[in-house]
N, C-alpha and C positions, 0 to 999 in steps of 0.2 A: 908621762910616757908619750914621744911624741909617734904620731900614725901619718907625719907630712909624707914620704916619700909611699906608705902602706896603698896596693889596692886592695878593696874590700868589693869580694863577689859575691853575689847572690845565684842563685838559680830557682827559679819559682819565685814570684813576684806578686802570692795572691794577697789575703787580708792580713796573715800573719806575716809574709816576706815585709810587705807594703808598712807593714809597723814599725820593724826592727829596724827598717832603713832610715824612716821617719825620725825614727830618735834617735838614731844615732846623728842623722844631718841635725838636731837640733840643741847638741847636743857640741856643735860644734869641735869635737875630735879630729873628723874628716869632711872633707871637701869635697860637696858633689861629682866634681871633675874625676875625685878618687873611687865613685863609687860605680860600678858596672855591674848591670843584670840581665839572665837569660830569661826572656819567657816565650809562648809557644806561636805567635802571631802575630807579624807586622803592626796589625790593628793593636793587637793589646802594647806591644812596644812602644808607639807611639804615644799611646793612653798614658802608661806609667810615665816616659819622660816628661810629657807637659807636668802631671798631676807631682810629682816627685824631682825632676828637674837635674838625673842624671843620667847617663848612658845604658841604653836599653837594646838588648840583638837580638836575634833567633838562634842562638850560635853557643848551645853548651860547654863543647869542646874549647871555643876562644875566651869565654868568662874564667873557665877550669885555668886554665894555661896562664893566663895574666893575672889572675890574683894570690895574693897573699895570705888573706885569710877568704875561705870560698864557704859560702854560708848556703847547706843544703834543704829550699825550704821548700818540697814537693810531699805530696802524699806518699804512704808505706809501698804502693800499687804502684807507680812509675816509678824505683828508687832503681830496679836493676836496669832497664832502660839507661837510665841517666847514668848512672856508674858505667857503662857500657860504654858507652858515648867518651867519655871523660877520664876513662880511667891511662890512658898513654897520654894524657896533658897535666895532669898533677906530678906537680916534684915533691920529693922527699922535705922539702922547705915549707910547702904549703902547709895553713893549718884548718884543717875539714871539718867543719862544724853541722851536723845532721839534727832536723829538730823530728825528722816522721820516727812516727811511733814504733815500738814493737821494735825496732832494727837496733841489735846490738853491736858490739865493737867488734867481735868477731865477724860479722856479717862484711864489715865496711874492709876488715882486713883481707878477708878472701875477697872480695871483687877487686880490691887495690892494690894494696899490696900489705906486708906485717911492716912495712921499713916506714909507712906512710903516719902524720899525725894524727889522731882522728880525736875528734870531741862529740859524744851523742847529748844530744839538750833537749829539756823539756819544757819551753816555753806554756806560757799562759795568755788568753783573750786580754785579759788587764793590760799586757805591753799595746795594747792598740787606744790608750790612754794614759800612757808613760809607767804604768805602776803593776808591772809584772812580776812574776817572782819566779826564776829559771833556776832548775837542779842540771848541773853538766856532770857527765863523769868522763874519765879521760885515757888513753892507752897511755904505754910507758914512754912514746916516743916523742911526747908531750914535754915541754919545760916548763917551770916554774914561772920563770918571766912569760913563758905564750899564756899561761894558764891568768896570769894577771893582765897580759896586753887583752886579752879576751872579755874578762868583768868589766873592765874599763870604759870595753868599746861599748859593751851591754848596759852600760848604766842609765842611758838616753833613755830605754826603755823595760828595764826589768833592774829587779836586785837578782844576783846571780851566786850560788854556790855549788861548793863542790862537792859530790857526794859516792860514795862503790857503788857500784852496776848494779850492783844484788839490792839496791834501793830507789831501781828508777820508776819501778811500779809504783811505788807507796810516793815519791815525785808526783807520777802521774795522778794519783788517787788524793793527794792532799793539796796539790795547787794547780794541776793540768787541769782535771776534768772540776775541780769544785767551785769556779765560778756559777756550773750551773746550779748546785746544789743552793747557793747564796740567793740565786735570782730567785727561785724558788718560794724561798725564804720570805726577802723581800715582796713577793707578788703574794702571797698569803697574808704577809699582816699588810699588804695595801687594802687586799680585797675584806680584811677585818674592818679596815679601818673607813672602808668604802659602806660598809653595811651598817657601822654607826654614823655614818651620815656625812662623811670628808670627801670632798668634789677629787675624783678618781687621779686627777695630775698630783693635785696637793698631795695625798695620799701617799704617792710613790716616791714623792718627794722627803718626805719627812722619815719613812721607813728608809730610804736608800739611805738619805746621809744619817741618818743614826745607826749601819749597820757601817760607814764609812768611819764614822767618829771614834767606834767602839773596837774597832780594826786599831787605827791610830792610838789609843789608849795603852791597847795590846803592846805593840811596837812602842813605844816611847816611853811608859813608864817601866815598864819590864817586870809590871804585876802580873801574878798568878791571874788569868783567866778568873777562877774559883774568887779568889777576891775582889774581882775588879765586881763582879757580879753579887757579894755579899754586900758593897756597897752601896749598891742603887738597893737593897731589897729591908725595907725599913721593919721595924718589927709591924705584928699586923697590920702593914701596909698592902699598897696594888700588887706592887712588883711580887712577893713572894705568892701570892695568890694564883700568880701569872705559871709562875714558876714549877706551884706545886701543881697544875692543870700539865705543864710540859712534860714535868715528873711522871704521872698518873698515866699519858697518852704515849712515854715511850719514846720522846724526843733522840735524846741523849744513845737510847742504844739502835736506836732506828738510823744515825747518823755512822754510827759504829758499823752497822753491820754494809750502810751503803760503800762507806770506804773501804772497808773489806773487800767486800764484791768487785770494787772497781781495782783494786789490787791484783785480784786473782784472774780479772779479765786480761789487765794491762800485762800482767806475766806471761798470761798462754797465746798472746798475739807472736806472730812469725815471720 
């Protein structure tokens, strides 16, 4: 699919705008030249084009207006602002890509208009290292082909699917908010493994990429989780000892119920 002639717009330009752009320029799809962002201050303007190396304004309205696909990447708090701003420069051709939370399609249809494209997304922290995992869902004014020129563009820095509105929470709850859950993770068996005597870097090192590797297992062989984990657990070996200790403290439904919760937050946001 080619994006030669595509502008690609931003508005908000912070650590996640600053990502998505990142790979998509690396990604070579599009051309700096084709990529145009709003942010809120000469200074920062200037910041982003050195650091990023494409066209940066103050200028909502002019970003809205010129591109083609216009990527909304501001917090839930400034979204009617900026719709405000924007909403007599968007054509019916545009295709509007929102990642703030909480803001459903109907939201986007009343400030805009129902005739407008709209895609609400829920990116992840991981796109700021190429390997995000983005749930979009989509209004009906949406086609097929925008819905694929959109993954394509997103591949620089996220795997991207498509999923009903009525599942952007359990989105948010399974790969939005659960890098933190991981760090977590990670930062407990470093500080295990820091207390049997492993120099605190090494540590973090050897827990991260084995939580990295185990990831990649997941993804490439397209074993059961359940299995991939009966594997490593030898008969009266460590691993299941480990395992029955994870068992006993609760792991598994303590993981259950955080997702939950973060479901039901991500639901009743407005």
């Amino acid at each position: 699919m080619s994006f030669e002639n595509k502008i690609i717009g931003f508005i908000g330009c912070g650590n996640m705008g600053s990502a998505m752009i990142s790979g998509i320029l690396e990604s070579k799809l599009v051309e700096s030249k084709n990529i145009f962002a709003a942010v809120k201050s000469k200074e920062s303007a200037l910041d982003k084009e050195n650091k990023l190396g494409i066209k940066v304004c103050c200028n909502n309205a002019e970003v809205a207006k010129k591109s083609d696909i216009l990527f909304l990447a501001v917090k839930p708090q400034f979204m009617d602002e900026i719709l405000e701003e924007i909403k007599n420069e968007v054509s019916n051709d545009t295709v509007i890509i929102s990642i703030a939370a909480g803001k459903d399609i109907n939201y986007y249809e009343k400030k805009l208009g129902e005739d407008k494209k709209i895609i609400r997304a829920m990116p992840n922290t991981p796109s700021m290292v190429k390997e995000g995992m983005m749930g979009i869902c989509i209004n009906c004014n949406v086609q097929k082909e925008e819905i694929d020129m959109v993954k394509e563009l997103c591949m620089g820095f996220s795997k991207t699917e498509v999923v009903p509105e009525n599942l952007m929470g359990v989105v948010t709850a399974v790969s939005g908010s659960s890098p933190a859950y991981v760090f977590m993770f990670i930062e407990a068996m470093a500080d295990a493994a820091v207390l049997g005597g492993m120099p605190r870097k090494q540590a973090y090192e050897f827990a991260a990429q084995a939580v990295l590797g185990s990831a990649k297992m997941v993804l490439e062989t397209k074993k059961h989780p359940g299995e991939l984990k009966d594997m490593v657990c030898s008969p009266a070996g460590t691993t299941i000892q480990a395992v029955k200790t994870l068992e006993k403290e609760g792991m598994r439904s303590a993981v259950f119920e955080a997702v939950e919760k973060c479901i039901e937050a991500s639901n009743g946001l407005k």
